[in-house]
C-alpha positions as CSV (number, residue, x, y, z in Angstrom):
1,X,85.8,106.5,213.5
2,X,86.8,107.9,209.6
3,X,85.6,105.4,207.0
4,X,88.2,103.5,204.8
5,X,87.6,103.2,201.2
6,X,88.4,100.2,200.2
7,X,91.4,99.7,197.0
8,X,90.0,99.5,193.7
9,X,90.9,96.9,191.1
10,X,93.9,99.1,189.7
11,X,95.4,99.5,193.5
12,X,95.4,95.9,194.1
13,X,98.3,95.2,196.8
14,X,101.4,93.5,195.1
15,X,101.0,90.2,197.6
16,X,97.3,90.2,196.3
17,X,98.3,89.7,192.6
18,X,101.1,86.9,193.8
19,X,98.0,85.0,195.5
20,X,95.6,85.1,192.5
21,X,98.5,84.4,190.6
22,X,99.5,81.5,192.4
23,X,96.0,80.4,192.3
24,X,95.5,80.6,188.7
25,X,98.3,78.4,188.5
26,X,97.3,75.8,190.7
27,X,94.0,75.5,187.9
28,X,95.9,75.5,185.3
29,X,98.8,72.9,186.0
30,X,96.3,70.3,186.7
31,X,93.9,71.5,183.5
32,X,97.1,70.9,181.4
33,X,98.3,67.8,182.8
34,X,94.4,66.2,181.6
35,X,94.1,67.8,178.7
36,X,97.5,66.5,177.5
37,X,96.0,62.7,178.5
38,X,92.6,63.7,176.7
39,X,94.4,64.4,173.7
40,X,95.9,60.1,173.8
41,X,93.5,58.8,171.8
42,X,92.8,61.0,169.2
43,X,96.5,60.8,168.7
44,X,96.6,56.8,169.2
45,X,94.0,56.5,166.0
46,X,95.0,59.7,164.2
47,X,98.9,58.9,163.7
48,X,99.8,55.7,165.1
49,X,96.6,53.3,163.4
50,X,96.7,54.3,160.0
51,X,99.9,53.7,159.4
52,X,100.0,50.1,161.5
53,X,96.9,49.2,159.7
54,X,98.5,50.3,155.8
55,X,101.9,48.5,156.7
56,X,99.7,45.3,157.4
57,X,98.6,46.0,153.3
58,X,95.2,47.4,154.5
59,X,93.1,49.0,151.6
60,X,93.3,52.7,151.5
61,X,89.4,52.3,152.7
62,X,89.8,50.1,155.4
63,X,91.8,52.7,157.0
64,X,90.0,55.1,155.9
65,X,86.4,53.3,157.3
66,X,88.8,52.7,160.5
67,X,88.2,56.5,161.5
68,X,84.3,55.1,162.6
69,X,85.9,54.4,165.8
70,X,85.3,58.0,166.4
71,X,81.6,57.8,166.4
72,X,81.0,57.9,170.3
73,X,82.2,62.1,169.8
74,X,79.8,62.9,167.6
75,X,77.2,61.8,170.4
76,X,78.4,63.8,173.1
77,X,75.1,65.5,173.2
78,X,73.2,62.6,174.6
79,X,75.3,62.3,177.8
80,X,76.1,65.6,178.4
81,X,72.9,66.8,180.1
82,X,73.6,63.2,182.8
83,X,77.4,64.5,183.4
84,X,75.7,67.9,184.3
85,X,72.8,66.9,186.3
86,X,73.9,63.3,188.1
87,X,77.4,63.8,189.9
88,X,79.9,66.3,190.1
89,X,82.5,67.0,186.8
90,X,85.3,66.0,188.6
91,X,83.8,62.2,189.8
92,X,82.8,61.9,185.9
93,X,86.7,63.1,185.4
94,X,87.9,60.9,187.7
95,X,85.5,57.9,186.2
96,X,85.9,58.1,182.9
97,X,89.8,58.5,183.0
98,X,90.1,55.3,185.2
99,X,88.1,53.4,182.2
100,X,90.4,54.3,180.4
101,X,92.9,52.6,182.1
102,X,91.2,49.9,182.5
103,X,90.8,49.5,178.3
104,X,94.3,50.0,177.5
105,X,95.6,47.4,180.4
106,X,93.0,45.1,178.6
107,X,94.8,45.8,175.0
108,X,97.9,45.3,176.1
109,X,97.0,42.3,177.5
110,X,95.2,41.4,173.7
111,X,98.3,41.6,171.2
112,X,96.9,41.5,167.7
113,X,99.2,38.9,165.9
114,X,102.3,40.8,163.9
115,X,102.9,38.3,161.8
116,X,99.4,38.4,160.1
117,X,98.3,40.4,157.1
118,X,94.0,41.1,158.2
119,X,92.7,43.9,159.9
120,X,92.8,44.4,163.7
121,X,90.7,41.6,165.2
122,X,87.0,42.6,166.2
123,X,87.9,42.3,170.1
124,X,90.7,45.0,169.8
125,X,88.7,47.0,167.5
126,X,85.9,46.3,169.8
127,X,88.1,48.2,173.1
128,X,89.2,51.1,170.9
129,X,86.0,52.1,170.3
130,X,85.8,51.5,174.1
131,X,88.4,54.2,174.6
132,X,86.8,56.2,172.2
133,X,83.6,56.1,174.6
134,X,85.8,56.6,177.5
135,X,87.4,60.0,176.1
136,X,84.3,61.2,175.0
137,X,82.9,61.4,178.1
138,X,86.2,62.5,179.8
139,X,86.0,65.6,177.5
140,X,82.5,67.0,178.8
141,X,83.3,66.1,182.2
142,X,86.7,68.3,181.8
143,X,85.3,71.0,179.5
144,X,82.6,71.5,182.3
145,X,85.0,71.3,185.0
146,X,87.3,73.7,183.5
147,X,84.1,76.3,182.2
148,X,83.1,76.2,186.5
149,X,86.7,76.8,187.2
150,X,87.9,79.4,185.4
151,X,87.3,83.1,186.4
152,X,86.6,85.3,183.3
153,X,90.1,86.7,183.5
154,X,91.6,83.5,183.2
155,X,89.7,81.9,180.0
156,X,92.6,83.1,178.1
157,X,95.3,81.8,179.3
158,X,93.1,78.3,180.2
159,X,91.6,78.4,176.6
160,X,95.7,78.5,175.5
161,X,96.4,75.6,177.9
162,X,93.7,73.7,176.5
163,X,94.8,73.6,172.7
164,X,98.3,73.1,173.5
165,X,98.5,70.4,175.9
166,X,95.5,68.5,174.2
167,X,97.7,68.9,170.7
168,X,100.9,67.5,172.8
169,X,99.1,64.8,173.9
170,X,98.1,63.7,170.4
171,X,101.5,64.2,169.1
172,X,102.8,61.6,172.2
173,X,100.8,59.4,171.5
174,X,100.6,59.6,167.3
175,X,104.2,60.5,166.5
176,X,106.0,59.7,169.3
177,X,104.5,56.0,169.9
178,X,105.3,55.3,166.2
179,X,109.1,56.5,166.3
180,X,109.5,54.2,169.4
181,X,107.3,51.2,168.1
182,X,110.5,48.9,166.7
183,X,111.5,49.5,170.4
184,X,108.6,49.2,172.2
185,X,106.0,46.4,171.7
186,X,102.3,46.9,171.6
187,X,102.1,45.1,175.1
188,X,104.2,47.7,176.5
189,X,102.7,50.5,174.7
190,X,99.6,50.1,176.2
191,X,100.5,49.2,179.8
192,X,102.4,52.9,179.6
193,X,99.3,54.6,178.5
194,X,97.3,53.0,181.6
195,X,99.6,54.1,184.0
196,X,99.7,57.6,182.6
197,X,95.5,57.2,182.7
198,X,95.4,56.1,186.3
199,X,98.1,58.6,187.6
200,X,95.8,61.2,186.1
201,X,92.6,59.6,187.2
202,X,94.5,60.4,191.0
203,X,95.5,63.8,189.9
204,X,92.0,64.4,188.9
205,X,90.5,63.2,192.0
206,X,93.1,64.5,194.6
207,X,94.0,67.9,193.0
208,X,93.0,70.9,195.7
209,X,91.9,73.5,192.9
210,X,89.5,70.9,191.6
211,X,87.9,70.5,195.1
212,X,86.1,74.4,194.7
213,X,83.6,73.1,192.3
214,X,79.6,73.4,193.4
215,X,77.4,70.0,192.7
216,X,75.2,71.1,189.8
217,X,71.8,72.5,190.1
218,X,68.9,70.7,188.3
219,X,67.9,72.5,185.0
220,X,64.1,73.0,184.8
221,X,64.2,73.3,181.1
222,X,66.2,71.0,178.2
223,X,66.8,72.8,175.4
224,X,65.7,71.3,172.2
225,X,67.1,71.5,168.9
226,X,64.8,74.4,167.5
227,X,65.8,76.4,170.3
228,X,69.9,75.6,169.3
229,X,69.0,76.3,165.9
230,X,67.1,79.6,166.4
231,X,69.4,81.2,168.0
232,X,70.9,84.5,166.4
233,X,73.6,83.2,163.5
234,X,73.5,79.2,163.8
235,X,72.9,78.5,160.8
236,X,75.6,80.2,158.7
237,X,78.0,79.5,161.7
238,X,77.1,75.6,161.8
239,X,77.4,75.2,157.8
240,X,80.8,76.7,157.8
241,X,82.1,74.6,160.7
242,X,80.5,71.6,159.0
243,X,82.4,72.4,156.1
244,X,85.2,74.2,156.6
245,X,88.2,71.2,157.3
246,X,86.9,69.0,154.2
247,X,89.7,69.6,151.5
248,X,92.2,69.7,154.4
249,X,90.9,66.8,156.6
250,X,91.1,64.8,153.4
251,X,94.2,65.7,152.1
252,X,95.7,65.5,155.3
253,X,95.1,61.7,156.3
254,X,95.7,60.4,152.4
255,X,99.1,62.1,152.0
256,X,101.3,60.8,154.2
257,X,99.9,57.2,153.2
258,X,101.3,58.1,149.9
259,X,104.2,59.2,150.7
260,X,104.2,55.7,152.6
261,X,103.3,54.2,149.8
262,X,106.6,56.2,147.7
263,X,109.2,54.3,149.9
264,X,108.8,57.3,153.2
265,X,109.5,55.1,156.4
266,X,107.0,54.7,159.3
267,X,109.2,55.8,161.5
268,X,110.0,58.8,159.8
269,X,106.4,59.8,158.9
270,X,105.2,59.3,162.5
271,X,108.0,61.8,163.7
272,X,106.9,64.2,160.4
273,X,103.2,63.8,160.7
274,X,103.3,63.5,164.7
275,X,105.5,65.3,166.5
276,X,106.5,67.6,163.9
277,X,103.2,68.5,162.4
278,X,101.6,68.9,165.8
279,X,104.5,71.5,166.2
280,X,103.3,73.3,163.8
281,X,99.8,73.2,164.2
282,X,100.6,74.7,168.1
283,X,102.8,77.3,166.4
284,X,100.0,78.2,164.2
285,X,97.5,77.8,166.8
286,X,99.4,80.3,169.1
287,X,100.3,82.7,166.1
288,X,96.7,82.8,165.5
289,X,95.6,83.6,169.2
290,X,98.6,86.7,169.5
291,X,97.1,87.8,166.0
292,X,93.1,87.8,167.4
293,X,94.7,89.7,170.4
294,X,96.2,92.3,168.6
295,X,92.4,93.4,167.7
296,X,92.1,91.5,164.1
297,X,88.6,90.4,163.1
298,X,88.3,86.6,162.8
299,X,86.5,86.8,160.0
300,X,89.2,88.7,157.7
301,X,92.0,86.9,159.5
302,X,90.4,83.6,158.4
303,X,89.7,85.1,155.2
304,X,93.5,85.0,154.5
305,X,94.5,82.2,155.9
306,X,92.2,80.3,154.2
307,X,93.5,81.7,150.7
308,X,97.0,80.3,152.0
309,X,96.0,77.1,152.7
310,X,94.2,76.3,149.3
311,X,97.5,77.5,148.0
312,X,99.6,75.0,150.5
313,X,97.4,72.4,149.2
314,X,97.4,72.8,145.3
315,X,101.0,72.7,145.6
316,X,100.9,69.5,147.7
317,X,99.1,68.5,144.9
318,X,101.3,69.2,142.1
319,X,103.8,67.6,144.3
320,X,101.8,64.7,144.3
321,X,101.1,64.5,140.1
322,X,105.3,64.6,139.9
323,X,105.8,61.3,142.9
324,X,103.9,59.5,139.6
325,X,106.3,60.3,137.3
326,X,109.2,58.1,136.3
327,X,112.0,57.9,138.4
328,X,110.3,60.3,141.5
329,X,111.1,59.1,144.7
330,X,111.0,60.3,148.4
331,X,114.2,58.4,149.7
332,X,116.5,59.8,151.6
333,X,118.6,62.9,150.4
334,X,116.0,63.6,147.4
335,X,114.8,67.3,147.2
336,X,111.7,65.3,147.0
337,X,111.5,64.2,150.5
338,X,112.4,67.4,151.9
339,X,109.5,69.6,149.9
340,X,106.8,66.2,150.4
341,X,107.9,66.9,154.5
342,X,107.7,71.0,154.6
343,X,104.6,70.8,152.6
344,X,102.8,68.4,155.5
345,X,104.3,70.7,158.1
346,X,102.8,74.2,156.5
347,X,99.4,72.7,156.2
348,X,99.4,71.8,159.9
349,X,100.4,75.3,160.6
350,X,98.1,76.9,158.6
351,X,95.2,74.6,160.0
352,X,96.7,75.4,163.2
353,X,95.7,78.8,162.6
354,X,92.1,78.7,160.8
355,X,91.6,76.5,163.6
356,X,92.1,79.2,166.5
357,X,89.9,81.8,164.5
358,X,86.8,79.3,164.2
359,X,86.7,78.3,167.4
360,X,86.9,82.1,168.2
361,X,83.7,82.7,165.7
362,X,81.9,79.6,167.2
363,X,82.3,81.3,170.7
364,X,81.0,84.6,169.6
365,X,78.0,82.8,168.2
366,X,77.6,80.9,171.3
367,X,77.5,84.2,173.6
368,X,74.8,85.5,171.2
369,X,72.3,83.2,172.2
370,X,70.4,83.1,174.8
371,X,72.3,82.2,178.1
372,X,70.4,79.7,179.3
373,X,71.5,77.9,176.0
374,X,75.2,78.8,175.7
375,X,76.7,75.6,176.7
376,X,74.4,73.6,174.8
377,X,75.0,75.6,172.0
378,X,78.8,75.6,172.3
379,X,78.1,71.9,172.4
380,X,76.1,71.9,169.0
381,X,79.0,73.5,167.1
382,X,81.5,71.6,168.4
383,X,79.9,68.2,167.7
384,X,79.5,69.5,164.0
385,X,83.0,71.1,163.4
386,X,84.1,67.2,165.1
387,X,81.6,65.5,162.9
388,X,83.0,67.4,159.6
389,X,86.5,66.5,160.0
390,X,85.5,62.8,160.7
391,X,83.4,62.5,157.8
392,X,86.5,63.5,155.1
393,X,88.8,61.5,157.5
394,X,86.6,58.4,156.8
395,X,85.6,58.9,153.3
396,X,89.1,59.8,151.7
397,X,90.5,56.4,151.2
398,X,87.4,55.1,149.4
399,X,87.7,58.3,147.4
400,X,91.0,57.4,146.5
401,X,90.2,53.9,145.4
402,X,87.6,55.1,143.6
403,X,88.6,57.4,141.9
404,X,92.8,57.5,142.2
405,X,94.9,60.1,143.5
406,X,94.6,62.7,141.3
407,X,91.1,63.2,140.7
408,X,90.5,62.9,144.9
409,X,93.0,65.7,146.0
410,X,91.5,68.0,142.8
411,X,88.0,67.1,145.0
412,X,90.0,68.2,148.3
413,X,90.8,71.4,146.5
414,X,87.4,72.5,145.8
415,X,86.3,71.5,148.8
416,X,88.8,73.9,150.5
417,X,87.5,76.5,148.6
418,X,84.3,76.1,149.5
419,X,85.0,78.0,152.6
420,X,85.7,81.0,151.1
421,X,82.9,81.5,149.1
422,X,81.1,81.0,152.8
423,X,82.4,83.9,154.0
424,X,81.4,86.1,151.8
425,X,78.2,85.1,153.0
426,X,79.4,85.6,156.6
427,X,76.8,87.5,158.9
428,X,78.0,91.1,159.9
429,X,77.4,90.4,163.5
430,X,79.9,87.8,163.8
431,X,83.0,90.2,162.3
């Protein structure tokens, strides 16, 4: 009987490619649907909090100091290693998203009172950390799920899934939550947001694609922090994500509170620095991945993007220096508004950019360590990229009590050039 050589990868049967297309989808859908609920709460306390807490008369540092709620992310690294070695990704998926459910049914049953002037009281403060907590752990149970599920030919397409449906999430629940506020109370709000969380708690847990995954296998070695640290390239590549979103992070959460501040409604910020800034930020975000595919090096690519950017922002700055003057206003119909509102939008789209080519450089310095270490390490750089844009986010309104508004956005632009002179620095291994 004549031996058949089986097809090669090029001759693969047309009804072959439907299946693993088919298949790929069936990953993906449900990927996208929890990564657009993961992406909730950073857009609950990104967009919608700040400006709540200003219109209450809040000072520029209370808001500011209000990005602490944050702090369970930048501790990701401590529960990790138990969501890879007790359980399986999807029950910590399926856990942690139920949670949250469970914290925002008890906020909306804890109104804070409208009428009053103070700061959020400490028991609702108290659950948003809560949901903070909640997410955090939700985000290395998914990023573990989806790292097990993915073949290698479909990281692209689930890395693109990822970004965008984490990014509409935020702009839901930042931008979209605000323009509906005067509609919607907070009671209602919040019991919305837990039965989004416990629908996707059931897609999590009922979802065939998610049922593939292997239970983990015990790790007979931890990595420690030398080894992270040792690895080929860390250190330049943790400084400049450390580093790197600064000026912008800064900028970005003071200057719509000015514009607040310049007669800009809520409503209308929370649609401009929601909805339509997380717009752009996907736009760039996806410009930036078609550019990366077309062969460019993410070194020069960030290179000059980052040269727009400090441009983007000195204007915003000069912008800023003229809402002082006499008679400058950002009502409605003033050329004002309109350049204070394209100026917030091309920031988000050029961060939406340097954004994509980091996170590209962080994975190439991940895969150059050993494997053994890769996730760990991807974990490292993550935490610190997190843990720079937090540290800006919470330090900008005390900057700008201390010091006014002029003086902290000049800081903002040295600190975006910063970057730059990193990268000249840059390790050749990592173009």
């Amino acid at each position: 009987m004549p031996c058949q050589t089986p097809p090669g990868p090029g001759s693969r049967p047309e009804p072959a490619r439907a299946l693993l297309t088919l298949t790929m989808h069936g990953k993906l859908l449900p990927l996208a649907s929890l990564y657009l609920v993961q992406g909730l709460p950073y857009g609950l306390q990104s967009g919608l909090l700040p400006i709540l807490l200003r219109a209450r008369g809040l000072s520029l540092t209370r808001v500011g100091l209000a990005k602490g709620l944050y702090a369970p992310w930048l501790f990701k690294l401590a529960w990790a290693p138990l969501v890879d070695r007790r359980g399986s990704p999807r029950t910590w998926l399926t856990l942690s998203t139920a949670a949250l459910g469970l914290v925002c049914g008890l906020l909306a049953a804890l109104p804070p009172n409208q009428a009053s002037q103070d700061a959020l009281p400490a028991t609702v403060m108290g659950l948003l950390l809560l949901l903070n907590l909640g997410a955090a752990v939700q985000d290395v149970a998914l990023d573990t799920l989806a790292v097990q599920l993915l073949d290698p030919a479909e990281l692209g397409p689930g890395n693109t899934v990822q970004v965008v449906a984490y990014k509409l999430g935020a702009a839901l629940a930042g931008g979209g939550l605000l323009v509906l506020l005067p509609t919607l109370s907070w009671p209602l709000v919040f019991v919305l947001l837990a039965a989004t969380y416990w629908l996707a708690a059931a897609l999590a847990w009922t979802a065939p694609a998610l049922h593939q995954l292997p239970w983990p296998r015990p790790s007979e070695h931890t990595p420690h922090l030398q080894d992270l640290l040792a690895a080929p390239e860390t250190l330049w590549t943790a400084g400049f994500v450390l580093t790197y979103k600064l000026g912008e992070q800064g900028a970005g959460s003071l200057f719509p509170l000015f514009l607040l501040d310049h007669g800009a409604s809520a409503p209308e910020l929370g649609l401009w620095n929601g909805l339509g800034a997380v717009a752009c930020s996907i736009t760039g975000s996806s410009l930036g991945g078609a550019l990366l595919a077309r062969r460019w090096e993410p070194l020069l690519l960030l290179r000059s993007v980052l040269q727009l950017r400090l441009g983007g922002l000195a204007c915003q700055t000069a912008l800023l220096f003229y809402l002082d003057t006499p008679g400058a206003s950002v009502g409605p119909g003033t050329l004002l508004r309109g350049a204070a509102l394209l100026s917030l939008c091309l920031q988000h789209f050029l961060g939406g950019l340097v954004t994509t080519a980091t996170f590209t450089v962080m994975m190439h310095c991940s895969q150059l360590a050993p494997r053994a270490l890769q996730a760990t390490h991807y974990s490292l750089l993550a935490t610190l990229e997190l843990l720079g844009k937090l540290l800006m986010g919470a330090l900008a309104g005390m900057l700008a009590d201390g010091l006014g508004p002029h003086p902290c956005f000049t800081v903002f632009l040295v600190l975006s050039a910063l970057p730059l002179l990193d990268l000249s620095l840059a390790p050749s291994t990592l173009a």
